[in-house]
C-alpha positions, 0 to 999 in steps of 0.5 A: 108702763113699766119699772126699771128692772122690766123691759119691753118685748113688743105691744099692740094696738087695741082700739084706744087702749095698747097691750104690752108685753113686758119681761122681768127677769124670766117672767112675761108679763102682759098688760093693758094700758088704757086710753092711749093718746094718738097725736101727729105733728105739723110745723107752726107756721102750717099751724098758725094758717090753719087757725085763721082758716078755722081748720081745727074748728071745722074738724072738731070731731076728729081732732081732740086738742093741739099742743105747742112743742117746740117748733111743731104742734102736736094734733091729737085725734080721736083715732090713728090715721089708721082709720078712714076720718083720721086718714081724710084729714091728713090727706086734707093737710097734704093737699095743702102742702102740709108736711105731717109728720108720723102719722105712721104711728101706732098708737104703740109706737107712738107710746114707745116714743113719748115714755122712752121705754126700755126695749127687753135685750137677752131674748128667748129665740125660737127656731122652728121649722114645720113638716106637712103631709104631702100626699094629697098633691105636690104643691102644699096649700096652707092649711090643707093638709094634717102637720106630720112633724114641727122640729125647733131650736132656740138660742140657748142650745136646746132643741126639740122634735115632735111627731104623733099620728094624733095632729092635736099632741104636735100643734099642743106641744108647739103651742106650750113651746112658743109660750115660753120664748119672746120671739119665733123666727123661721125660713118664710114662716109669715106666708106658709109656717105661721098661717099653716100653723094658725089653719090647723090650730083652728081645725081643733079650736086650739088657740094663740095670740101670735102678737105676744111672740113677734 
């Protein structure tokens, strides 16, 4: 997934396959890594009851493969608990009193863990802070009203402020500055900034994969 001298930022889930993204040195790369395998665990002895109940047999659809590891067995399934068949059999499981362990996993997370990637230190932070136009009412409501101003800091002593009466130069600029940082953090920015940001960007069918900067 990647060498010693890159490290890891952040990923996602894509179907069967995961997106990375990975820093070496100043440079950000992204990468597709395909067909990741998604397991969950269950003691052996829950397991050793499952195989005279013929448990595995009668879900073969979902369940790929089982493997011993140590005192647990690994279940692989065709998709994450994320989906409805996945989530039916754990509950299955549960009703049994079953313990499963991470089942919580992404397929990400789950291929963080098993290849003991090393996590990118150093990071480029990026503060910011955004200003809207007020006038159509007191109360903002996302994505209503036209940006007037996005101000921003990062952790290296560099800041920044644009304004324009043309919206498209403000969300532009914003945009071109977010991909040069590994991480965006502002005050409530997951409910107001960030979605604001993503309405108006929208308007002009301007775009940004927000997974790349957590």
């Amino acid at each position: 997934m990647a060498d010693k001298q890159t490290k890891i930022i952040t990923g996602w889930d894509s179907g069967k396959n995961i997106f990375v993204v990975m820093k070496r040195g100043d440079e950000k790369v992204i990468k597709c890594v395909n067909t990741v395998e998604w397991y969950f665990a269950i003691k052996q002895s829950d397991c050793d009851a499952l195989v005279k109940d013929n448990f595995f047999v009668k879900n073969k659809d979902i369940i790929k493969a089982t493997k011993k590891h140590g005192a647990f067995v690994q279940i692989y399934c065709n998709e994450t608990a994320r989906s409805f068949e996945t989530a039916a059999l754990i509950q299955q499981l549960k009703s049994k009193n079953i313990l499963c362990y991470e089942t919580d996993l992404s397929r990400t997370k789950r291929a963080f863990i098993d290849r003991n990637v090393q996590i990118a230190d150093n990071l480029k932070l990026l503060y910011f802070d955004i200003e809207t136009d007020d006038s159509t009412g007191p109360t903002p409501k996302v994505g209503r009203d036209r940006l007037v101003s996005w101000a921003a800091c990062n952790n290296r002593g560099e800041s920044w402020f644009f304004t324009d009466k043309r919206e498209t130069k403000i969300l532009v600029a914003a945009i071109e500055l977010i991909r040069k940082h590994d991480v965006v953090i502002g005050l409530n920015s997951s409910n107001f900034d960030i979605p604001y940001l993503i309405a108006r960007m929208e308007k002009y069918n301007l775009t940004h994969n927000w997974k790349e900067t957590p």
